[in-house]
N, C-alpha and C positions, 0 to 999 in steps of 0.2 A: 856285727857287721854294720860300716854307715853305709849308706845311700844318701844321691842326690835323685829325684825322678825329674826326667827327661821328655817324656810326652808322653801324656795322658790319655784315657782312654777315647775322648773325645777328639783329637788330636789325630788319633791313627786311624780312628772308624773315617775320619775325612779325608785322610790322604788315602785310602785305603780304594776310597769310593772313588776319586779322582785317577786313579792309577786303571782301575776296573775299566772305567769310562775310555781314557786313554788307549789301552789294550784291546779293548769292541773296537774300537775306529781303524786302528790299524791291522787286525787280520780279517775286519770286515767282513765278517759272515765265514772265514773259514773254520772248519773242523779246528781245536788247537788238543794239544797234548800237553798238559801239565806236569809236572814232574816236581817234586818238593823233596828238598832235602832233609833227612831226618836229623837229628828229632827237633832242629830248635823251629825249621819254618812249617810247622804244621800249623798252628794257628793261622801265621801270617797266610800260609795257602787257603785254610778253609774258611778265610772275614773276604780274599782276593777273586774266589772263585765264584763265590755267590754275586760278586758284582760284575763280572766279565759275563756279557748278555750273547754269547756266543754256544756252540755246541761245542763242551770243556769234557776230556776223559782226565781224571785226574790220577799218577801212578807215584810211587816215592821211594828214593834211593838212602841208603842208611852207609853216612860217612863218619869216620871221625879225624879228627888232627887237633883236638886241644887234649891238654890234660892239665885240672882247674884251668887259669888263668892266663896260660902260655899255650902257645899254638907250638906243636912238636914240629913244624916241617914239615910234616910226611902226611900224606891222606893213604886212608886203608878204608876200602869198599867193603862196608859191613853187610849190609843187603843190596843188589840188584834188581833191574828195573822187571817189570814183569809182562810190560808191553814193547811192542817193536817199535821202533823209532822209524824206520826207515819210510822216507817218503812223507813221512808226515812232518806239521808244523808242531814247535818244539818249545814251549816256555819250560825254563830252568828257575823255581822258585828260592831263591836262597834265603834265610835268616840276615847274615850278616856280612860283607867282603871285607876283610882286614885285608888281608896281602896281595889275597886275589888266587894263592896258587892252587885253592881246591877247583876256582874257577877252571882255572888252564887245562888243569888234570880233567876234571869232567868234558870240557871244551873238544880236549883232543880225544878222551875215548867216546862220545856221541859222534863227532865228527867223522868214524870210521864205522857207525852205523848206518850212515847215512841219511841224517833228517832231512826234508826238504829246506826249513829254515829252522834257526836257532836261535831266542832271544835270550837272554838272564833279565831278574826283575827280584831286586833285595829288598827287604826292608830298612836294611840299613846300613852304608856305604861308610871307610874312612878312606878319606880319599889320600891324605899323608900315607898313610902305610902301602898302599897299592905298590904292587913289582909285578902285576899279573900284566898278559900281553890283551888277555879278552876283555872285548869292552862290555860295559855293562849298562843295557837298554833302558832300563823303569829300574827309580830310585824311591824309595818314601822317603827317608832323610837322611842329610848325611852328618857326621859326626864326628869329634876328632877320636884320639887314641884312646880313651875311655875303654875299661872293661863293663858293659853293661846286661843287666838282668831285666828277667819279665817279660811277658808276651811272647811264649814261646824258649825265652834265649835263657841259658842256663848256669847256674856255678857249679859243679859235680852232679848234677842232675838235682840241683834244686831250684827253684824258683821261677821256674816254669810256667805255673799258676795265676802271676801276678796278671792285672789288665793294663799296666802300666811297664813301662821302659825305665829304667833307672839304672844309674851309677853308679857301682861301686865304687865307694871311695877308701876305703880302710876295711880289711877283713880279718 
């Protein structure tokens, strides 16, 4: 498999820390409710949440909708959140929004839990591919149509490990 790498670990520990910063300012001292989607943003949640200077519970929801390289359409809830949402302030930590439609899908089933507010906050946005309707608050970077690996984001569940973001370019 080639790669091209895309941002570096250095790279992301600084938008990471800027996004954190960003995030304290605007629920300014409230309680927040993190939520990370499995499995690709759990890094990105756990470099995100040490820099959010706020009183953070963090919980995590287990989706899927690829299989390798192509996004099937359809999201199917593999695990379930294990906190109430209702009333409370609501970060949704995503890996990556291609289409956007897992977004929607989550959008509108929180949305009948009732959180008091609801933000999303990805690491990594294509904004070409977007057809979601929900908008998406904190970006770390965005990026074109690229399949990419590392830091979290995966090819069959490999490459997880890497501290770098990179391209697939030929597999």
């Amino acid at each position: 498999m080639k790669t091209r790498p895309l941002f570096d670990e250095a790279m992301i520990a600084k938008r990471i820390r800027e996004l954190g910063a960003q995030i304290t300012t605007d629920y300014a001292g409230e309680p927040l409710l993190v939520v990370s989607v499995l499995k690709g943003a759990f890094m990105f949640t756990a470099d995100l949440v040490r820099q959010i200077k706020l009183p953070v519970e963090v919980d995590f929801i287990g989706l899927a909708s690829y299989e390798g390289t192509q996004s099937t359409g359809h999201v199917r809830i593999i695990s379930d959140l294990s906190s109430k949402i209702e009333g409370r302030h609501v970060l949704l930590i995503e890996d990556i929004v291609d289409s956007g439609k897992t977004l929607d899908f989550l959008r509108d089933m929180f949305s009948l839990r009732h959180p008091k507010s609801l933000k999303i906050c990805t690491l990594l946005s294509k904004p070409e591919s977007h057809e979601m309707k929900t908008p998406v608050d904190y970006v770390g970077f965005e990026i074109t149509r690229e399949f990419v690996i590392g830091y979290g984001l995966d090819l069959d569940q490999r490459y997880r490990e890497l501290s770098y973001i990179a391209q697939v370019i030929e597999t």
